[in-house]
PDB file with one MODEL, atoms N, CA, C and O in Angstrom:
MODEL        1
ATOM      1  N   UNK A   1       0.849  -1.175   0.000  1.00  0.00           N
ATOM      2  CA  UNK A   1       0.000   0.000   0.000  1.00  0.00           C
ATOM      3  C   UNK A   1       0.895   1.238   0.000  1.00  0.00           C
ATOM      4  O   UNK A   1       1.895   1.207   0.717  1.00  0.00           O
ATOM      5  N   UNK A   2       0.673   2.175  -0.630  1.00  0.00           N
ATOM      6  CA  UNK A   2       1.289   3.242  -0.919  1.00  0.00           C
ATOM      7  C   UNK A   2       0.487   4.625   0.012  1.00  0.00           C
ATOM      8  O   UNK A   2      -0.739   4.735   0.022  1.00  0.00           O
ATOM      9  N   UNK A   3       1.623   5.825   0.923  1.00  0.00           N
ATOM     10  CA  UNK A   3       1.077   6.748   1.337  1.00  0.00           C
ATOM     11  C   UNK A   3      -0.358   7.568   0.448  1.00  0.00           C
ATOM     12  O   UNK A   3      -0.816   7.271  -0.655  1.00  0.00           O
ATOM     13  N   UNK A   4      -0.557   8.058   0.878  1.00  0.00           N
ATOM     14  CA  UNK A   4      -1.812   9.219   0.046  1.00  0.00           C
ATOM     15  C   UNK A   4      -0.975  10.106  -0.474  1.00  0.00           C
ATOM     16  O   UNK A   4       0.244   9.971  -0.370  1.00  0.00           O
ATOM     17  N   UNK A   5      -1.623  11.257  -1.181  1.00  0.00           N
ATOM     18  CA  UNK A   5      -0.668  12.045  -2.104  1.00  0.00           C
ATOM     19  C   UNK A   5      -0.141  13.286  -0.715  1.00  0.00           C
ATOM     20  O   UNK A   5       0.912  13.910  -0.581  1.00  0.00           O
ATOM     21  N   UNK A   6      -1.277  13.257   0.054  1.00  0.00           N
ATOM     22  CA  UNK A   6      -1.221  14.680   1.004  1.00  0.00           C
ATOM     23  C   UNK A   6       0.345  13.984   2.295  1.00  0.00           C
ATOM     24  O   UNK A   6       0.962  14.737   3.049  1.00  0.00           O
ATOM     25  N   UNK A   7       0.522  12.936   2.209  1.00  0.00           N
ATOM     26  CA  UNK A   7       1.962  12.501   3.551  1.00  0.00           C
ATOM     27  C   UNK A   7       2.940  12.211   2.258  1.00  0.00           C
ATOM     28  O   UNK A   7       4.072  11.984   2.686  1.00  0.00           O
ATOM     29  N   UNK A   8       2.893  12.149   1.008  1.00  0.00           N
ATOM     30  CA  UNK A   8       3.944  11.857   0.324  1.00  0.00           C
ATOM     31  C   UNK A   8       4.327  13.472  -0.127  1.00  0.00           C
ATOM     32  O   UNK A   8       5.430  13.967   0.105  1.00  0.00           O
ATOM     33  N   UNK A   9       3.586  13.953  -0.583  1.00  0.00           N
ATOM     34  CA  UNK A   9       4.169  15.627  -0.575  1.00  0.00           C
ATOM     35  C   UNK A   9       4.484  15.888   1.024  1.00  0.00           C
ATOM     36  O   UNK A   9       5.700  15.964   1.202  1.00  0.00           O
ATOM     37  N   UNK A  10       4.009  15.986   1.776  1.00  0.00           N
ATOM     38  CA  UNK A  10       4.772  16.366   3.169  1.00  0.00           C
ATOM     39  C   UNK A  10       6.280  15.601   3.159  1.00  0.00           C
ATOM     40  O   UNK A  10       7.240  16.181   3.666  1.00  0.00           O
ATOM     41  N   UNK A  11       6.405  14.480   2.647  1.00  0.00           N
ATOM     42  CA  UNK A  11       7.710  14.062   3.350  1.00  0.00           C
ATOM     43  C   UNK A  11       8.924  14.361   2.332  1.00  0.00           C
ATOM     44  O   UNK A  11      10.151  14.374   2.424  1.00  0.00           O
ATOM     45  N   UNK A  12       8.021  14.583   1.362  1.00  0.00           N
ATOM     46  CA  UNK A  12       9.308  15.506   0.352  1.00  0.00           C
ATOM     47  C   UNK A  12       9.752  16.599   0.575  1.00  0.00           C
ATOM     48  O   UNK A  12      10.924  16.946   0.435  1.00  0.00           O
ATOM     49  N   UNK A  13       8.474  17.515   1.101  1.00  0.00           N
ATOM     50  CA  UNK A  13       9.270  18.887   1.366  1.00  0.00           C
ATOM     51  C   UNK A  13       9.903  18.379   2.666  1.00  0.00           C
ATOM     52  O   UNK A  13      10.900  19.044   2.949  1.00  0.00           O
ATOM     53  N   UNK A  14       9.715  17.713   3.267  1.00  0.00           N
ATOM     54  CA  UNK A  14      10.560  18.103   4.758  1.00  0.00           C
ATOM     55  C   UNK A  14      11.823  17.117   4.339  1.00  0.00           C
ATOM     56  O   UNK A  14      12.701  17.200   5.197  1.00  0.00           O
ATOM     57  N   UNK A  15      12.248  15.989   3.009  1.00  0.00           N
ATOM     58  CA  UNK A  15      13.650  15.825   2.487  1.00  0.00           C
ATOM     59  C   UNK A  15      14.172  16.503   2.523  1.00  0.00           C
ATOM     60  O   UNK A  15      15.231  16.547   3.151  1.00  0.00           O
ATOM     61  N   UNK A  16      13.401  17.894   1.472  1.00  0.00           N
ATOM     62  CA  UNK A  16      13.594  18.837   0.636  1.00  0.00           C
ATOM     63  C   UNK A  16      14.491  20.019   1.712  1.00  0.00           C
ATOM     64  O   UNK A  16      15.572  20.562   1.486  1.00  0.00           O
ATOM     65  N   UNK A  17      13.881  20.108   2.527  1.00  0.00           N
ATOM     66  CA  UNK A  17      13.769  21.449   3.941  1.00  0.00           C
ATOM     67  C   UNK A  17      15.390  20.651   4.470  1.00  0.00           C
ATOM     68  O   UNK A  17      16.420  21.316   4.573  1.00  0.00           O
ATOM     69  N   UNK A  18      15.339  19.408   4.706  1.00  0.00           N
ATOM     70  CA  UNK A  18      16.665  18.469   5.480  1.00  0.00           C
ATOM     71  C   UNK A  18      17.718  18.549   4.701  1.00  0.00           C
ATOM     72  O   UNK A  18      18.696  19.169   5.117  1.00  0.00           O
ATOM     73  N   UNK A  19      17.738  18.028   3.594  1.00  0.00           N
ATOM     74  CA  UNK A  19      18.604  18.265   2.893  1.00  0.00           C
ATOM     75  C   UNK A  19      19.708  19.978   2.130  1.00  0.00           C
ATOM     76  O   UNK A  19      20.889  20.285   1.968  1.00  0.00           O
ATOM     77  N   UNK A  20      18.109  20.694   1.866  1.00  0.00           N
ATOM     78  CA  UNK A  20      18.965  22.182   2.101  1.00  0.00           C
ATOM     79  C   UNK A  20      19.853  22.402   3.809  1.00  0.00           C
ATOM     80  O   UNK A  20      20.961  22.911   3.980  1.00  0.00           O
ATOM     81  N   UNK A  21      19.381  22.112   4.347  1.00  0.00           N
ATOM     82  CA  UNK A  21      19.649  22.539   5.837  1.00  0.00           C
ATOM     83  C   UNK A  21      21.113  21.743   5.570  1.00  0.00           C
ATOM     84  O   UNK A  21      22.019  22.495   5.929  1.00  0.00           O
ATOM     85  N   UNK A  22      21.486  20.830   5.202  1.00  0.00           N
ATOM     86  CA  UNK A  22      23.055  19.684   5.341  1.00  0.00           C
ATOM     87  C   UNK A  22      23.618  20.564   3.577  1.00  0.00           C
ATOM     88  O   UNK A  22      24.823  20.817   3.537  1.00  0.00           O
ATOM     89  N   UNK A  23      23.100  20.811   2.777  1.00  0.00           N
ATOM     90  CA  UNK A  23      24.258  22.093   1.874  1.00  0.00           C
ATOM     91  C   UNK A  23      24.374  23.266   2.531  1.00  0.00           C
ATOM     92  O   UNK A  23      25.203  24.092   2.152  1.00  0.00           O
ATOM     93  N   UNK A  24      23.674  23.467   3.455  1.00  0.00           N
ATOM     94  CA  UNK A  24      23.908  24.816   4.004  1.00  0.00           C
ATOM     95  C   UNK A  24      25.065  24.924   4.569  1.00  0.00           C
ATOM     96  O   UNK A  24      25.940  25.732   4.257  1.00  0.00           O
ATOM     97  N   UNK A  25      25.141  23.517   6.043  1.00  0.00           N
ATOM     98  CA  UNK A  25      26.250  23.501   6.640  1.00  0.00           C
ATOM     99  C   UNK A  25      27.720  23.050   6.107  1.00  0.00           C
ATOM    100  O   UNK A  25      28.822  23.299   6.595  1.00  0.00           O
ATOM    101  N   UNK A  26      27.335  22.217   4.806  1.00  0.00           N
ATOM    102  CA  UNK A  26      28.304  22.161   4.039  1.00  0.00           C
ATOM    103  C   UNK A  26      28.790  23.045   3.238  1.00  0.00           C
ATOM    104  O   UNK A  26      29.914  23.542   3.173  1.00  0.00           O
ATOM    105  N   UNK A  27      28.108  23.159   2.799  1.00  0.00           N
ATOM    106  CA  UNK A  27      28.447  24.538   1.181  1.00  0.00           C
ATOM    107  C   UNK A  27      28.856  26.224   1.626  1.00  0.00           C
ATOM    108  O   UNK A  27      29.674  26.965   1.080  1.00  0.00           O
ATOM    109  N   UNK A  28      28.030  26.477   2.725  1.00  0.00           N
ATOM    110  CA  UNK A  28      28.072  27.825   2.947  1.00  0.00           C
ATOM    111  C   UNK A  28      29.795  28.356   3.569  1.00  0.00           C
ATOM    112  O   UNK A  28      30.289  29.455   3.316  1.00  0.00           O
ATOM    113  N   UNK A  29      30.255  27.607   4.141  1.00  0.00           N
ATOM    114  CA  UNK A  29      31.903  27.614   4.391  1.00  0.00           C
ATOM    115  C   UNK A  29      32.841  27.751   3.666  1.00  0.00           C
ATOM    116  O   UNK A  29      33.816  28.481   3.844  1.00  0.00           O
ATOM    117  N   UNK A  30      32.492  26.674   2.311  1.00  0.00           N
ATOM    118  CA  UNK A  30      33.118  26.485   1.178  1.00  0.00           C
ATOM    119  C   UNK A  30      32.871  27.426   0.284  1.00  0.00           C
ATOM    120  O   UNK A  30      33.834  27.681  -0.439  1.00  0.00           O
ATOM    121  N   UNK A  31      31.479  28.294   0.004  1.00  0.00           N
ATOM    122  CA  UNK A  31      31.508  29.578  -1.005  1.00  0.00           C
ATOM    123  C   UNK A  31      31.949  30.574  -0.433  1.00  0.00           C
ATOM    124  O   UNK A  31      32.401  31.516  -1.084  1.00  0.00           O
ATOM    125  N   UNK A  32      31.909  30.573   0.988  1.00  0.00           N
ATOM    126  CA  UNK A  32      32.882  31.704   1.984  1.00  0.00           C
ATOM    127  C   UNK A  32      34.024  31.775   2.112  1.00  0.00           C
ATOM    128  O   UNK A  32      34.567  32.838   2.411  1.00  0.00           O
ATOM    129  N   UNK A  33      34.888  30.304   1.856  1.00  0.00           N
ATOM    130  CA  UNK A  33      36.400  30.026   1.717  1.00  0.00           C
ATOM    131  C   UNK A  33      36.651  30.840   0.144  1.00  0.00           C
ATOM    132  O   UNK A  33      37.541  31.688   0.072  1.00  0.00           O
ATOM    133  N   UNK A  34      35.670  30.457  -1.268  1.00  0.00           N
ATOM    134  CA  UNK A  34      35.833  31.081  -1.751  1.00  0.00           C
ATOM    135  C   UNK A  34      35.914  32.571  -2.148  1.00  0.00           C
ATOM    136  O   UNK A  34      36.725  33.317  -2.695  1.00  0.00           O
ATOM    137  N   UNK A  35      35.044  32.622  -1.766  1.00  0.00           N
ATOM    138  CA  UNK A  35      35.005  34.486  -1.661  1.00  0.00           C
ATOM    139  C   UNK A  35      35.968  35.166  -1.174  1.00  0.00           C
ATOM    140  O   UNK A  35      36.315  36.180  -1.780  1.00  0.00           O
ATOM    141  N   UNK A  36      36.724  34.732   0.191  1.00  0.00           N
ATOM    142  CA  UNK A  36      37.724  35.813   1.054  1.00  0.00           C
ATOM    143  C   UNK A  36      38.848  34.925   0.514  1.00  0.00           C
ATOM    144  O   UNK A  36      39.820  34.982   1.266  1.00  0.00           O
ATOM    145  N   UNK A  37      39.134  33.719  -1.073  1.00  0.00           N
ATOM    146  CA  UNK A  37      40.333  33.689  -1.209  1.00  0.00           C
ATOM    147  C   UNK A  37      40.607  34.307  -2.287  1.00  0.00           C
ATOM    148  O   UNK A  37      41.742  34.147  -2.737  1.00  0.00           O
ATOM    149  N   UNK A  38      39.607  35.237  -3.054  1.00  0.00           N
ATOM    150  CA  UNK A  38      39.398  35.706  -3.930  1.00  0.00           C
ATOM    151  C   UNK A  38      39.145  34.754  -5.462  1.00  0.00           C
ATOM    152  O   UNK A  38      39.312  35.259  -6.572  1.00  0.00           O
ATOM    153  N   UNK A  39      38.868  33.815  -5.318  1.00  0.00           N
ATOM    154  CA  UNK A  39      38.208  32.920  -6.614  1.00  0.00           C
ATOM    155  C   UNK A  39      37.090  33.458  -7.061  1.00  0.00           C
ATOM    156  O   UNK A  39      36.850  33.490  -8.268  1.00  0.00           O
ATOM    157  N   UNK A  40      36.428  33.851  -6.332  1.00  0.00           N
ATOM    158  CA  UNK A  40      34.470  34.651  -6.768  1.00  0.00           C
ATOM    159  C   UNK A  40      34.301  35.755  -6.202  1.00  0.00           C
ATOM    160  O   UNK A  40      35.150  36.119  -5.389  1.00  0.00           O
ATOM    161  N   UNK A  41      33.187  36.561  -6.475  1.00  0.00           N
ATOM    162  CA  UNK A  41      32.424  37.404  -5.863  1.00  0.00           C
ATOM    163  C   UNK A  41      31.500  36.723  -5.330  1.00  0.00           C
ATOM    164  O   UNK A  41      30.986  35.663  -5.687  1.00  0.00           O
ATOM    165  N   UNK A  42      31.239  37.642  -4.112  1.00  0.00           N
ATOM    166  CA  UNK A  42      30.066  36.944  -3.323  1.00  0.00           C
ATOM    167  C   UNK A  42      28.848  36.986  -3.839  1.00  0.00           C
ATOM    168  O   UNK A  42      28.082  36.471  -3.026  1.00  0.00           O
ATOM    169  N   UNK A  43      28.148  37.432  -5.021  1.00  0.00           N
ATOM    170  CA  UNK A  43      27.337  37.703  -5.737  1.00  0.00           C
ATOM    171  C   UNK A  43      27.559  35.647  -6.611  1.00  0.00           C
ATOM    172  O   UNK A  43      26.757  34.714  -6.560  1.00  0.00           O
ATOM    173  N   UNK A  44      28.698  35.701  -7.154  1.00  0.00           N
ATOM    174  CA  UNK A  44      29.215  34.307  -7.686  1.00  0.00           C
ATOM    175  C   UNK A  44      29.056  33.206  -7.143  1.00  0.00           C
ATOM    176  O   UNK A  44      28.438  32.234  -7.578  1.00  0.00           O
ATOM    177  N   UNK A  45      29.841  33.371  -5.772  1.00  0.00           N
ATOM    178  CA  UNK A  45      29.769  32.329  -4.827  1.00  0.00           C
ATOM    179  C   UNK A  45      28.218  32.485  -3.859  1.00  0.00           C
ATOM    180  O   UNK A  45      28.268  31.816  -2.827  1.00  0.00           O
ATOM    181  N   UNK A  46      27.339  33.000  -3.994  1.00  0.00           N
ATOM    182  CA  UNK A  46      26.304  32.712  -3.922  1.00  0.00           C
ATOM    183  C   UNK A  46      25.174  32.470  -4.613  1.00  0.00           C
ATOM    184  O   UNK A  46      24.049  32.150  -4.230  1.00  0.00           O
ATOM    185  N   UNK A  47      25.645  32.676  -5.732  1.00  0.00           N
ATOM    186  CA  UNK A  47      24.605  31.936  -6.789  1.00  0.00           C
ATOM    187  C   UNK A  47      25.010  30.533  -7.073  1.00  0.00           C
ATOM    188  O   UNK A  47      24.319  29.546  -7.325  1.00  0.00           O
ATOM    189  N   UNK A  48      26.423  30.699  -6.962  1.00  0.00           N
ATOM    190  CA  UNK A  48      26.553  28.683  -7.345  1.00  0.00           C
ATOM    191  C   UNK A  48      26.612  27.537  -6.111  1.00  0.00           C
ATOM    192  O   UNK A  48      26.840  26.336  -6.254  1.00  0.00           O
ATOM    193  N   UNK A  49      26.301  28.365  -4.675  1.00  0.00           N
ATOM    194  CA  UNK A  49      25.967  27.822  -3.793  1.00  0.00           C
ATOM    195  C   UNK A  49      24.426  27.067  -3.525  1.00  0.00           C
ATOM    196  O   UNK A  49      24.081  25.991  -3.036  1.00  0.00           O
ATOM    197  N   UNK A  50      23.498  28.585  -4.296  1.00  0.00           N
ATOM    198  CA  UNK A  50      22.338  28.653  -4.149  1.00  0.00           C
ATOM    199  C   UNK A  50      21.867  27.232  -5.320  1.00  0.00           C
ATOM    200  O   UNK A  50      21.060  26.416  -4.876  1.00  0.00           O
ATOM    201  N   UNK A  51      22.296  27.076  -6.450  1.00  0.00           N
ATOM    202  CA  UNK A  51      22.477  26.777  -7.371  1.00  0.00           C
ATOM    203  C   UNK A  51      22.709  24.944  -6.860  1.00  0.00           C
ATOM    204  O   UNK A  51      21.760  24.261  -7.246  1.00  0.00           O
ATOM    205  N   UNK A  52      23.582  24.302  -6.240  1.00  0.00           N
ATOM    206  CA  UNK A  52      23.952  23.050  -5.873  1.00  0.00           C
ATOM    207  C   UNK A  52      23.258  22.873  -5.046  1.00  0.00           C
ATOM    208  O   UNK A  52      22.571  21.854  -4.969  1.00  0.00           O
ATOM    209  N   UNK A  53      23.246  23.796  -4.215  1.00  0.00           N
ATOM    210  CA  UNK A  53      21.809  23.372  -2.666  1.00  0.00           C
ATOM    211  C   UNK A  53      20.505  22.964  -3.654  1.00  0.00           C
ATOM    212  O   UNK A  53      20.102  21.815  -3.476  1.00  0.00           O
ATOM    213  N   UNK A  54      19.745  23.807  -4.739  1.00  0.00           N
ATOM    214  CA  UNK A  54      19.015  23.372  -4.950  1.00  0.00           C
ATOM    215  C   UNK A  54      19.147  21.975  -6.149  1.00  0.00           C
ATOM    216  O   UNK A  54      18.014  21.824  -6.607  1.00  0.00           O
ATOM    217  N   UNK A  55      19.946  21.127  -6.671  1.00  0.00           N
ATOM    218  CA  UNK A  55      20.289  20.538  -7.409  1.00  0.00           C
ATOM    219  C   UNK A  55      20.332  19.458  -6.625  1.00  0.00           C
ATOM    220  O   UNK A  55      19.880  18.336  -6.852  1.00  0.00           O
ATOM    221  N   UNK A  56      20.992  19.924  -5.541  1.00  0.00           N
ATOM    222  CA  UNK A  56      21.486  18.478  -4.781  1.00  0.00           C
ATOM    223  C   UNK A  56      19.913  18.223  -3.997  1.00  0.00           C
ATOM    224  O   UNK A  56      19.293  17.181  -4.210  1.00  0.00           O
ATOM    225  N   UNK A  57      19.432  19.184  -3.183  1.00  0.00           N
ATOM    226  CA  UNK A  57      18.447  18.277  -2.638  1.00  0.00           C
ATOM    227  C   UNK A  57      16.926  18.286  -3.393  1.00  0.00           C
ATOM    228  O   UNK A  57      15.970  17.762  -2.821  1.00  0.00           O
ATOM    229  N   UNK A  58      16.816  18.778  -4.419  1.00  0.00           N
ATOM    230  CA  UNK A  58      15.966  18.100  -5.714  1.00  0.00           C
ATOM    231  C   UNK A  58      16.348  16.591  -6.070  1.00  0.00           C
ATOM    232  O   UNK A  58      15.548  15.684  -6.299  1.00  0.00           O
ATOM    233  N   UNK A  59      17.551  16.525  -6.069  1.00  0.00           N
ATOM    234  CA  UNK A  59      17.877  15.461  -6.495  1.00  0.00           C
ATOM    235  C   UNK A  59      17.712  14.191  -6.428  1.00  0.00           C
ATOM    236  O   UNK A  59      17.482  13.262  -7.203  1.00  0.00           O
ATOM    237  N   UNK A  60      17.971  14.446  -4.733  1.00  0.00           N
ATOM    238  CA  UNK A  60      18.019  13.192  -3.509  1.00  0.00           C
ATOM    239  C   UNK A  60      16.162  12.966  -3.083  1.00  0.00           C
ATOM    240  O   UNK A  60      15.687  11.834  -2.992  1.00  0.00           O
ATOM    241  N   UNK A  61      15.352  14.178  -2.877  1.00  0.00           N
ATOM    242  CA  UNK A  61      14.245  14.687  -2.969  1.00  0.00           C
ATOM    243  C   UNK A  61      13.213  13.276  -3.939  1.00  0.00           C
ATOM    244  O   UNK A  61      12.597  12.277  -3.568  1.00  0.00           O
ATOM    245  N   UNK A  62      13.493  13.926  -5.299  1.00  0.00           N
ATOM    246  CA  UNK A  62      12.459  13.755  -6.513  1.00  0.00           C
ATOM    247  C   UNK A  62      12.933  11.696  -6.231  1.00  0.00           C
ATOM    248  O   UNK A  62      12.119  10.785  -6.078  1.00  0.00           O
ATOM    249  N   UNK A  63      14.453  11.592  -6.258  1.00  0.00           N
ATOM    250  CA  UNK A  63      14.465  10.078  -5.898  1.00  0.00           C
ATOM    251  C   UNK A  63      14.242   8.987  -4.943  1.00  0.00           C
ATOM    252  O   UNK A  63      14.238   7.758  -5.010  1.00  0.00           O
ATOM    253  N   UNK A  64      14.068   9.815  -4.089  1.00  0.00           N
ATOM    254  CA  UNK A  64      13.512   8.861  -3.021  1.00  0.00           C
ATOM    255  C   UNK A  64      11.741   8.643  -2.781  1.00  0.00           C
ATOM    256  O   UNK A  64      11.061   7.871  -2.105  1.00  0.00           O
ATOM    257  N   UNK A  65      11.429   9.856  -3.796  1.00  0.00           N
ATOM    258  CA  UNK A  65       9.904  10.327  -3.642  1.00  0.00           C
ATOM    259  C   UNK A  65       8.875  10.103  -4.667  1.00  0.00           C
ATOM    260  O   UNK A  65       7.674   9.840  -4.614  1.00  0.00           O
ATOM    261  N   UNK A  66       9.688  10.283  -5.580  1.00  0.00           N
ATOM    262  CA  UNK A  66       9.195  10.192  -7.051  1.00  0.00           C
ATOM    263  C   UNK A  66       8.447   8.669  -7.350  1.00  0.00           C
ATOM    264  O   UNK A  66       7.296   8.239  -7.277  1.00  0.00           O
ATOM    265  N   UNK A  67       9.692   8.154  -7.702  1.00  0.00           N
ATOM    266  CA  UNK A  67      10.238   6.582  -8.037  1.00  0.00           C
ATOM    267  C   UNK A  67      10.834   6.376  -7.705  1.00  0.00           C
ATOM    268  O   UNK A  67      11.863   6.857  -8.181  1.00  0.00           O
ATOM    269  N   UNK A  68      11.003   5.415  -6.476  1.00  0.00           N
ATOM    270  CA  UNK A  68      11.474   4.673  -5.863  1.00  0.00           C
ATOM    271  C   UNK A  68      11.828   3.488  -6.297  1.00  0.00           C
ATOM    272  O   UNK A  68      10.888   2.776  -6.651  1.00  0.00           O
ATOM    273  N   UNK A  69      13.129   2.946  -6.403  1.00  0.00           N
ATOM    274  CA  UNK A  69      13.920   1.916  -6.667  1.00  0.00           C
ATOM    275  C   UNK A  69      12.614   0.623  -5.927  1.00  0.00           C
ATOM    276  O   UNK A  69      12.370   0.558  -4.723  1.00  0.00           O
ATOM    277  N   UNK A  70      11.879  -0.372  -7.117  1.00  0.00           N
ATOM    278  CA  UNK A  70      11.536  -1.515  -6.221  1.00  0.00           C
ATOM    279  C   UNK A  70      12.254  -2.535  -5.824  1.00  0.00           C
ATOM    280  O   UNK A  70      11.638  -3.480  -5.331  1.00  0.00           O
ATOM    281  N   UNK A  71      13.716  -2.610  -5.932  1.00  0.00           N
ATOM    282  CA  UNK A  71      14.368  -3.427  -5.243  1.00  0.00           C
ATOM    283  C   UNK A  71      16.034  -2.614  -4.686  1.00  0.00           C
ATOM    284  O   UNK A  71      16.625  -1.900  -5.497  1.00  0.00           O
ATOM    285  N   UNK A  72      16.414  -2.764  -3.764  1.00  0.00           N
ATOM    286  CA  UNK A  72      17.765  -2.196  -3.254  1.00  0.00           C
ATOM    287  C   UNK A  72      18.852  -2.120  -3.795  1.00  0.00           C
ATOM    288  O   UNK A  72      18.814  -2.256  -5.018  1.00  0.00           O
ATOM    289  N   UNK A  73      20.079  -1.906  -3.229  1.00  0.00           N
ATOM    290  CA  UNK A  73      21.564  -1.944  -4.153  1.00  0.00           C
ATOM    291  C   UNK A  73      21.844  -3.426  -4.510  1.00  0.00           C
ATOM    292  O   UNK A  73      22.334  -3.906  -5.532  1.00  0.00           O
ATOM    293  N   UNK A  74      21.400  -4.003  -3.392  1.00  0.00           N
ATOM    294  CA  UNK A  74      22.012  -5.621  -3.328  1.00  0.00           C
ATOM    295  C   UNK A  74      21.075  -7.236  -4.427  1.00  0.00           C
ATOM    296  O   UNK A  74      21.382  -8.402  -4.678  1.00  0.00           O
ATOM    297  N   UNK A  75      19.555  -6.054  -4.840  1.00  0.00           N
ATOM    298  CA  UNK A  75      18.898  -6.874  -5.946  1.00  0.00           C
ATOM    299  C   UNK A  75      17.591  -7.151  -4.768  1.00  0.00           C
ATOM    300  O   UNK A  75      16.507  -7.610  -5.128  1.00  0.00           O
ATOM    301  N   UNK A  76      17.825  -6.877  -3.673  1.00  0.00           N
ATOM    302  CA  UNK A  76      16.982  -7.436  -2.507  1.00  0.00           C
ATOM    303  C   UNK A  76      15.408  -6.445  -2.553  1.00  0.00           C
ATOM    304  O   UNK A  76      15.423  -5.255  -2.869  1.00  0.00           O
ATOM    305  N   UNK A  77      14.201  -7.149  -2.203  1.00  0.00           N
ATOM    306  CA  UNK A  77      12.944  -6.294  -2.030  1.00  0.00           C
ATOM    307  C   UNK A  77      13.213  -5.386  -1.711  1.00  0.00           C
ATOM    308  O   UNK A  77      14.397  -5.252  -1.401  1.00  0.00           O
ATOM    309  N   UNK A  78      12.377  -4.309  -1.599  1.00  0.00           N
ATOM    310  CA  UNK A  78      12.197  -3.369  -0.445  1.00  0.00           C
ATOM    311  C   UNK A  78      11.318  -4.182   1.147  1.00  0.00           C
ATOM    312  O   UNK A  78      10.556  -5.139   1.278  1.00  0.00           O
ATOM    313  N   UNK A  79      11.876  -3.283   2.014  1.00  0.00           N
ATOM    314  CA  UNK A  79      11.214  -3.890   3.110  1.00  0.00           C
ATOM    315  C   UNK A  79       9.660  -4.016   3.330  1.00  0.00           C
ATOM    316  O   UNK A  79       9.013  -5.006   3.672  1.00  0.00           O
ATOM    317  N   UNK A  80       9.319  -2.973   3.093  1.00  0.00           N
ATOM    318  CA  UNK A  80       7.504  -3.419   3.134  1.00  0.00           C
ATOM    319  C   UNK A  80       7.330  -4.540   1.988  1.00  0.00           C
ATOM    320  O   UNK A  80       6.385  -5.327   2.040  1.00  0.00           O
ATOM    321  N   UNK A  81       8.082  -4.569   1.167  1.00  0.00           N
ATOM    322  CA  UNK A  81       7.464  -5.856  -0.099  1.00  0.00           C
ATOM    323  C   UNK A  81       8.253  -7.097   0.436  1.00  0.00           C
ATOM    324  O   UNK A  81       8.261  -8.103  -0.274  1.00  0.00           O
ATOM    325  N   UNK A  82       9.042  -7.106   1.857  1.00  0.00           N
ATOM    326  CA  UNK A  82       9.128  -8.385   2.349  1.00  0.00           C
ATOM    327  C   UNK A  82       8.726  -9.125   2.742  1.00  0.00           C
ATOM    328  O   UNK A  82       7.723  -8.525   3.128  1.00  0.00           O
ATOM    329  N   UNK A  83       8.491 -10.607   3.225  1.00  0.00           N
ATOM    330  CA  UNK A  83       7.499 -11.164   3.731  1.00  0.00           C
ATOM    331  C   UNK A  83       8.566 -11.565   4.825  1.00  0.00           C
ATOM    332  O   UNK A  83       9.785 -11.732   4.789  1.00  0.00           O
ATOM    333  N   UNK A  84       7.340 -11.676   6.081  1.00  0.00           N
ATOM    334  CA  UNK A  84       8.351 -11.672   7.361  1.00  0.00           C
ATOM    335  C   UNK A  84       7.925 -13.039   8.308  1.00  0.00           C
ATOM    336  O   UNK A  84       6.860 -13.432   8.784  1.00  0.00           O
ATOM    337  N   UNK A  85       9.618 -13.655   8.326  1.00  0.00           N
ATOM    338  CA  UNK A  85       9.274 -15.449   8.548  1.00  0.00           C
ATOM    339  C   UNK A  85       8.837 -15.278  10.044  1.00  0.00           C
ATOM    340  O   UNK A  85       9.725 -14.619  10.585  1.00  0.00           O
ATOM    341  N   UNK A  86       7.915 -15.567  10.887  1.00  0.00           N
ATOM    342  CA  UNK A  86       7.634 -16.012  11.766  1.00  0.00           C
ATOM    343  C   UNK A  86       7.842 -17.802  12.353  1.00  0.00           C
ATOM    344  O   UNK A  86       7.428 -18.139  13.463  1.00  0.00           O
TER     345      UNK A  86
ENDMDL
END
């Protein structure tokens, strides 16, 4: 059985919301390293910050949400399509 459309849009944006929040703490250091080593303008280094934050967690987002892999890395079900030995 599959969520409803109204908890499967909720759990994307809040990927969506998680994942910006982890480029933030990543990325925002790194376009700041750039800027004060003089590689960009901060105008630069914040557009191609702004730019990967949204790429990357669209990315991770639309795939986990979208279409979902029906079987894992290893060829194995997914867990709800397992059957569980008692």
């Amino acid at each position: 059985m599959s969520w409803p459309i109204k908890y499967r849009a909720l759990s994307f944006i809040v990927t969506v919301g998680v994942t910006l929040g982890e480029a933030l703490i990543i990325g925002g250091p790194v376009a700041l390293v750039a800027w004060i080593a003089g590689l960009a303008t901060l105008t630069n280094a914040a557009l191609w910050f702004a730019f990967g934050a949204a790429l990357w967690s669209l990315g991770i987002g639309s795939y986990t949400h979208i279409a979902p892999p029906a079987s894992g890395p290893n060829g194995s079900a997914r867990v709800s399509q397992m059957k569980v030995n008692r």
